[in-house]
N, C-alpha and C positions, 0 to 999 in steps of 0.2 A: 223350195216354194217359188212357184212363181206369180208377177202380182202386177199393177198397174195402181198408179197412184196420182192425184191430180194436186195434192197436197203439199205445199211449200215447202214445207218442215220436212217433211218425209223427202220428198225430191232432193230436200240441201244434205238431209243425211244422209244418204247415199251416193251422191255424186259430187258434192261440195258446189253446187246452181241450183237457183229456183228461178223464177218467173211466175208472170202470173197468164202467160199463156203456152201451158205446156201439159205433156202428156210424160210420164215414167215409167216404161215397163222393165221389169226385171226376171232373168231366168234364171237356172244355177249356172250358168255361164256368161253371162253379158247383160249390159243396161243400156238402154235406149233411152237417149231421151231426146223426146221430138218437138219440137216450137218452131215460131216462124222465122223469120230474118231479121227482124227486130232484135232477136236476142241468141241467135246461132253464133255468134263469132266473140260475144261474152262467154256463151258457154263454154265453146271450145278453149277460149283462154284459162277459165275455171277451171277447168275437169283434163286437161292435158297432163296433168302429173299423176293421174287416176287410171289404174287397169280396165283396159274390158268395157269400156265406154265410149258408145257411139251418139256424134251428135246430129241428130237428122234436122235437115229444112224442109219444112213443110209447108203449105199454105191449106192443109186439111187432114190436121192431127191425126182424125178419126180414122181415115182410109191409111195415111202410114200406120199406125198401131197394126190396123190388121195385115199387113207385108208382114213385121216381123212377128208377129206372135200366135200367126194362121195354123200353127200347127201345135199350139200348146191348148190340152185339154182343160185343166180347171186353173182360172186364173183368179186369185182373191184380187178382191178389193174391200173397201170400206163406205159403206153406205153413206156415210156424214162426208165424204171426198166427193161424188158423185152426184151432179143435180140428175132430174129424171131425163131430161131432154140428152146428156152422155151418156147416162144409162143406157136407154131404149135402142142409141147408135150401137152406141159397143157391145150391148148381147145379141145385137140380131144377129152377129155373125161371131164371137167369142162366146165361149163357156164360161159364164163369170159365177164367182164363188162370194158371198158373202161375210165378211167378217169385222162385225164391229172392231173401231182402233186396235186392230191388228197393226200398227204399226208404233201406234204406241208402244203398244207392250211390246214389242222388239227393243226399244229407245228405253224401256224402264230400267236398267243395269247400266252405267253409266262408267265409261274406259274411264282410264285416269287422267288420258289426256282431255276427255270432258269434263272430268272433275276439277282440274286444275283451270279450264276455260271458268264454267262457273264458279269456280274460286275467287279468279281474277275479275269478274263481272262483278259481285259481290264486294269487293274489293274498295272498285272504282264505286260503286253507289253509296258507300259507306264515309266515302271521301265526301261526296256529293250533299251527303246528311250533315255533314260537318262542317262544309260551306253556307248551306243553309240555314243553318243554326247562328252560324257569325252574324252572315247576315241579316236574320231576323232581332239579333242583342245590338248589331253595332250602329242600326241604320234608324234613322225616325218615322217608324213604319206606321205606329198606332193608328189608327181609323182607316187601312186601309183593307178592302174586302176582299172572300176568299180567293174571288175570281184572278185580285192580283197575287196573289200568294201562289196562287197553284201556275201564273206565269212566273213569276221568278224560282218558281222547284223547277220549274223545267229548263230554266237557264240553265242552273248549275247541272242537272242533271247531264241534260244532252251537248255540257261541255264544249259551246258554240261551233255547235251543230255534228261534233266528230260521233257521239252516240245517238242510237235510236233507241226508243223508248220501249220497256216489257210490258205497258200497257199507259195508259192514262192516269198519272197521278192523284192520290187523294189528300188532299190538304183540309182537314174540315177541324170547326170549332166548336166545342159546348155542346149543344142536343143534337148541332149536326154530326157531330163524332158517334152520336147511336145508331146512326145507320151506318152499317158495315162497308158497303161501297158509295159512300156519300157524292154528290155531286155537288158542286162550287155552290155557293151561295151568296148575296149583297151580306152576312154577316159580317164587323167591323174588326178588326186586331185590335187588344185593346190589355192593360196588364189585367191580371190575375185570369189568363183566358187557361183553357188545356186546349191544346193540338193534339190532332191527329193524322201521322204523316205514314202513308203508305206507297212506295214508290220502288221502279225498278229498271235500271240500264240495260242493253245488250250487247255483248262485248264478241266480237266474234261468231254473232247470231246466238248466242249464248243468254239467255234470261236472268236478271237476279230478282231480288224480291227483299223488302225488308220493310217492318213497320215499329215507328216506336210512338207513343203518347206522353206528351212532356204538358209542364207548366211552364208559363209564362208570367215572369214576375221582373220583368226588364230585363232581360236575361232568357237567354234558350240552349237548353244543352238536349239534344237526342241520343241520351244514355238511357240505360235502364235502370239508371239511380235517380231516382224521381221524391221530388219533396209537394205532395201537395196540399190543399186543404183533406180535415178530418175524413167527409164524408165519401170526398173524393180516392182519399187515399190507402182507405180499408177495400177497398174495390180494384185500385191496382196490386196491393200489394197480394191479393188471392189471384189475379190476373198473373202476373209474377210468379207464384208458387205454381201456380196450374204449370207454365209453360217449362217452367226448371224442371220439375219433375216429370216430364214427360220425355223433357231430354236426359236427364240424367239416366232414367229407369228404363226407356227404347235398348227394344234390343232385336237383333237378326234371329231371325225363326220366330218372333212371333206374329201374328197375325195383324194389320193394322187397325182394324179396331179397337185391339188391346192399348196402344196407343192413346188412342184417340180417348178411350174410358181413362187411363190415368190421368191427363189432361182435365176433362170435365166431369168425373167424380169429386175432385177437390171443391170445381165452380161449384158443383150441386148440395154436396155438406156444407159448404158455407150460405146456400140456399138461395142462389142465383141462378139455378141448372135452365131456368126458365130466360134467361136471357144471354144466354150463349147458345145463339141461334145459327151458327154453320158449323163445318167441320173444321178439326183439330188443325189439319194440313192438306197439303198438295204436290203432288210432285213437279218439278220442276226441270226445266232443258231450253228445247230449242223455243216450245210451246212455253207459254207463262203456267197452265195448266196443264197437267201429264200426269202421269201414275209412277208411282202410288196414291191414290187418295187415302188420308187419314180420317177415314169417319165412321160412326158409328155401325155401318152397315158392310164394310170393306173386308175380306177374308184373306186379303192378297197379305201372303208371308213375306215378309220384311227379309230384306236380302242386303249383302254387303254389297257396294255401290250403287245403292237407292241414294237418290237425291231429294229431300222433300222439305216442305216448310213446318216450321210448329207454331201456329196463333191462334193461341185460344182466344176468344174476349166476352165481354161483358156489357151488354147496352141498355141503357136503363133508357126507354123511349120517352122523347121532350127535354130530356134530363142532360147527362152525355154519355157517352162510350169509352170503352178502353181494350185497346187491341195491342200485343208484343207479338213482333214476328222475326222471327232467325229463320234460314235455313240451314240444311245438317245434312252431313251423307255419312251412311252408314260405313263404318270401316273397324274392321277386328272384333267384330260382334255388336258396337255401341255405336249410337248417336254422336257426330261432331261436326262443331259450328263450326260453319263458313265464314 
């Protein structure tokens, strides 16, 4: 297949450089990849230990593209890659073929040396959880707002400054924990609060992911051993079951939405189905979001080296949330935590 791609992630998986001013074409024999001087002599340092890769200098991407790929008849791309304004350049004289995240699904089977990358990603955020946990017990943080909480997740997180972040951290408290991706708030620290910390490193351009929801009672630990008040705590602990059971009972060949129902059949016989408002999971790599998606709607068969997250949760709006996230890659038929 041959293909062109303006997409970062795709670009670093295949030739180990991105930029954000670059073209990717690919045949069954060779990769080009074309940017300008800015970032040609990066590249070349990148991608010199890689086959079959040429690094062009260009100062008009568009017209190199068409030199080397003037003789290939259907070239895929991905629609969500391409604004209209590259589009309209590159068919008027390429044969371009249409294929949503086609490259995704390329990237859905994950080597082991990726697995082992997001292993170690997973790894280091986990660490990072555990810093933050210290220091929200050991420090006299009370009445300070989300907005500083979610700066100091980012300290430990981006480990002064050696990692970059798999997205934008969510540190949110009480009703703001019922919103799924909650955003900072003047909300206060304060004991007997629950947190909700969702957060993710990138190791090697590598994504992790993890969320756990704890109590605060002068003391913070982000385990999944959680002591909280009554009303709060019949709600994690179905949160809890949902998630263990989805991992326990995941298995290769089935479908993921079969997944994703064992997950939120438990929320819904406990009679919350109404408040576990997203999907089960998500796949995970170079993208924070990738395939497999686990949701109710997803046909895609579950295969050994899928990488994906399992977070069910539960939000009671005004009220608060509760979200558990691992992620798991498939390996000898079953679900296993990273």
């Amino acid at each position: 297949m041959s293909f062109i791609t303006m997409n970062e992630s795709a670009m670093f998986y295949e030739c180990g450089f991105s930029c954000d001013n670059g073209i990717l074409f690919k045949n069954d024999e060779h990769i080009y990849f074309i940017t300008d001087s800015r970032y040609t002599l990066e590249a070349k340092e990148r991608t010199k230990h890689r086959k079959n890769i040429e690094i062009i200098d260009s100062d008009d991407l568009v017209k190199s593209l068409f030199l080397v790929a003037k003789d290939e008849k259907d070239i895929v791309f991905d629609p969500f890659d391409l604004n209209l304004e590259s589009y309209n350049k590159i068919s008027s004289k390429l044969n371009l073929k249409a294929e949503i995240s086609f490259h995704k699904k390329l990237r859905m089977i994950k080597s082991e040396d990726e697995i082992n990358i997001i292993k170690k990603s997973q790894k280091l955020n986990k660490k990072a959880f555990k810093k933050f946990a210290k220091y929200l017990s050991r420090n006299n943080i009370d009445g300070r707002d989300e907005y500083y909480l979610n700066f100091k997740a980012r300290q430990f997180l981006e480990h002064k400054g050696k990692y970059s972040l798999s997205f934008s951290p969510i540190v949110a408290l009480n009703k703001n924990a019922a919103k799924p991706h909650a955003q900072a708030t003047k909300d206060r620290f304060k004991k007997g609060d629950l947190i909700l910390f969702d957060a993710g490193i990138k190791y090697n351009r590598y994504c992790s992911d993890m969320t756990r929801s704890a109590y605060y009672d002068g003391e913070i630990r982000f385990s999944k051993s959680q002591k909280f008040p009554k009303q709060i705590q019949k709600i994690y602990d179905i949160v809890l079951k949902a998630q263990k059971n989805a991992i326990n009972k995941a298995r290769s060949g089935m479908m993921a939405k079969e997944i994703d129902h064992i997950a939120r059949d438990i929320i819904l016989k406990a009679g919350y189905g109404d408040y576990f408002t997203h999907s089960t999971g998500h796949g995970i790599g170079l993208d924070i979001h990738e395939f497999p998606i686990i949701s109710r709607k997803s046909d895609t068969i579950i295969e050994d080296g899928m990488v994906f997250s399992i977070e069910p949760g539960i939000y009671i709006p005004n009220d608060f949330g509760i979200r558990i996230e691992d992620l798991v890659v498939m390996k000898n038929g079953r679900a296993e935590i990273l």
